[in-house]
N, C-alpha and C positions, 0 to 999 in steps of 0.2 A: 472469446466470450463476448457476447453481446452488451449494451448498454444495461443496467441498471435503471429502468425509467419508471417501474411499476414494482418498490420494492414491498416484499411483504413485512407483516409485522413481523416486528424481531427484538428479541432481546439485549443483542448485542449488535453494534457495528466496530469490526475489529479494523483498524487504521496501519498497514506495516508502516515499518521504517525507511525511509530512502536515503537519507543522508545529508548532514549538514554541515555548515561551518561556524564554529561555536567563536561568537565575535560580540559579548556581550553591552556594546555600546549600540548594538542595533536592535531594533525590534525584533522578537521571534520568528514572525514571521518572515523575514528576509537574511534570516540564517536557514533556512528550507533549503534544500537541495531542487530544483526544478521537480523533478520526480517525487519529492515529498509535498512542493506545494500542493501540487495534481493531486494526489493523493487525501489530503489534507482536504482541499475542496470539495472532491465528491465523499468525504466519512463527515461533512458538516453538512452538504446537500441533503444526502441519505437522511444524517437526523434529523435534519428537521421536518422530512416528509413521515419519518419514524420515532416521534420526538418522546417516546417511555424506553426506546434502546438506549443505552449507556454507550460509550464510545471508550475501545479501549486503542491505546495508541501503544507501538513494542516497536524497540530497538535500545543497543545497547549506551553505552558511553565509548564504546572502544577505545581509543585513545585519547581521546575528551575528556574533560572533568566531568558535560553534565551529559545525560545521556539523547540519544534522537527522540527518544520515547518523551521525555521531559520537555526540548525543546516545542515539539509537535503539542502536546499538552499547553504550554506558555500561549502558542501562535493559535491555538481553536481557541482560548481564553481573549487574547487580543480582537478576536471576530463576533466575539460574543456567546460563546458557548461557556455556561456554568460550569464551575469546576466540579459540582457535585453529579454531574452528567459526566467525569471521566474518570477513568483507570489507567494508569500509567504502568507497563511493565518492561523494565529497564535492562532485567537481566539479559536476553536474548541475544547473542550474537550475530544467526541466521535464522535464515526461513524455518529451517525445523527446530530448532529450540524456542521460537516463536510460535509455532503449533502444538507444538508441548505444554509450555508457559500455559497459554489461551485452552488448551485441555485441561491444565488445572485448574485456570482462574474459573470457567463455566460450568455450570453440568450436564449431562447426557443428554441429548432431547433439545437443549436449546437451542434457537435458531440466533443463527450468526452470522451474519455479513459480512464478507471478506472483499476490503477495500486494499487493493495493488496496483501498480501500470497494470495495461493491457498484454506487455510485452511478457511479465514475471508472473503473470494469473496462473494458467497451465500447473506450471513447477509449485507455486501457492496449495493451490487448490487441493494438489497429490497429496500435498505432505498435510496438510491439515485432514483432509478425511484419513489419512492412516495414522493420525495420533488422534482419532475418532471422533473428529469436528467435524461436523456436518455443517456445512457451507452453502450460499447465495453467493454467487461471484458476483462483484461489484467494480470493475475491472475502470482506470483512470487513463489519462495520457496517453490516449491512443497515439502509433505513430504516423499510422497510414492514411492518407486522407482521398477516399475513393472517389470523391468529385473532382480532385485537382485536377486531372489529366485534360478535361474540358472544358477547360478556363481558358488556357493558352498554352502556345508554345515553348515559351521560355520554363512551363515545367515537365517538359520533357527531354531540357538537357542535362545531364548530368552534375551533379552539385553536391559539395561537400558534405550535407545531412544524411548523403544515403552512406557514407562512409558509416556515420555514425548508428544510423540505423542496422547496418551489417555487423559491429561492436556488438549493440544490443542482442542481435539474434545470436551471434556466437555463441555471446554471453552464457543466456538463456538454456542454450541446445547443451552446452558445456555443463550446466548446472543441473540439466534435468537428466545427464549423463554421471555423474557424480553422485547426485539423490539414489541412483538405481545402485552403483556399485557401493553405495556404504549399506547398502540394505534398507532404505530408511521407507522406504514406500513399496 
């Protein structure tokens, strides 16, 4: 999916979870997971170019006391986003019961921005229109960077990130395979 540059009005701008480490002598935001900073930054971008959408931030506590949803909440506080500008839903454990959740929290008809990596949008995007959220993809952290290759040569030798990159797509492929056999999309 394409950048986010010209968002429309919207009701909601919904924030997933990426994942944190819950280390409460540091500021919120540098218990973010990279992938939730990303994230975190373009659902703050978004509102302010859409500043009457609410921002709802989902993820769970999993084995934490508090959950990604709350932490993410704390860290758009720290940046200066109102708390009365968010919704916090904690339950969630994955993407589809975070599309569910965000089905119930809205209603039919509204418009909702759906902020994710670039890499997890796709798989996002499925499972929210079939628990019948109708979505703007708002897609973050991109991994590919299509000018690189003509900068120089040293990035066209092989290097550790693309390991990491081929994790992601696995990821990804493995999870939009899974979606399909639980029936959920």
């Amino acid at each position: 999916y394409p950048p986010l540059l010209e968002p429309p009005v919207a009701d909601w701008i919904v924030v997933l979870g990426g994942g944190v480490k819950i280390a409460p002598e540091l500021p919120a935001v540098s218990q973010l997971s990279a992938s939730s900073v990303q994230r975190l930054a373009e659902g703050i971008r978004l509102h302010r170019v859409v500043p009457d959408a609410r921002l709802i931030f989902t993820g769970s506590a999993l084995h934490e006391q508090v959950s990604i949803a709350e932490v993410m909440a704390a860290a758009a506080a720290e940046l200066g986003v109102a708390y009365r500008h968010i919704d916090v839903l904690s339950e969630p454990d994955n993407t589809a019961e975070e599309a569910a959740a965000v089905a119930r929290h809205t209603q039919k008809g509204d418009t909702v921005i759906l902020v994710s990596s670039a890499s997890h949008m796709k798989r996002a995007v499925s499972l929210f229109e079939a628990a019948g959220v109708s979505t703007v993809p708002a897609p973050a952290g991109y991994l590919v960077d299509l000018g690189r290759a003509e900068r120089n040569i040293r990035t066209q030798l092989p290097q550790t990130a693309y390991l990491q990159f081929a994790e992601t797509a696995l990821w990804e492929y493995l999870g939009i395979l899974w979606v399909k056999l639980q029936g959920d999309v």
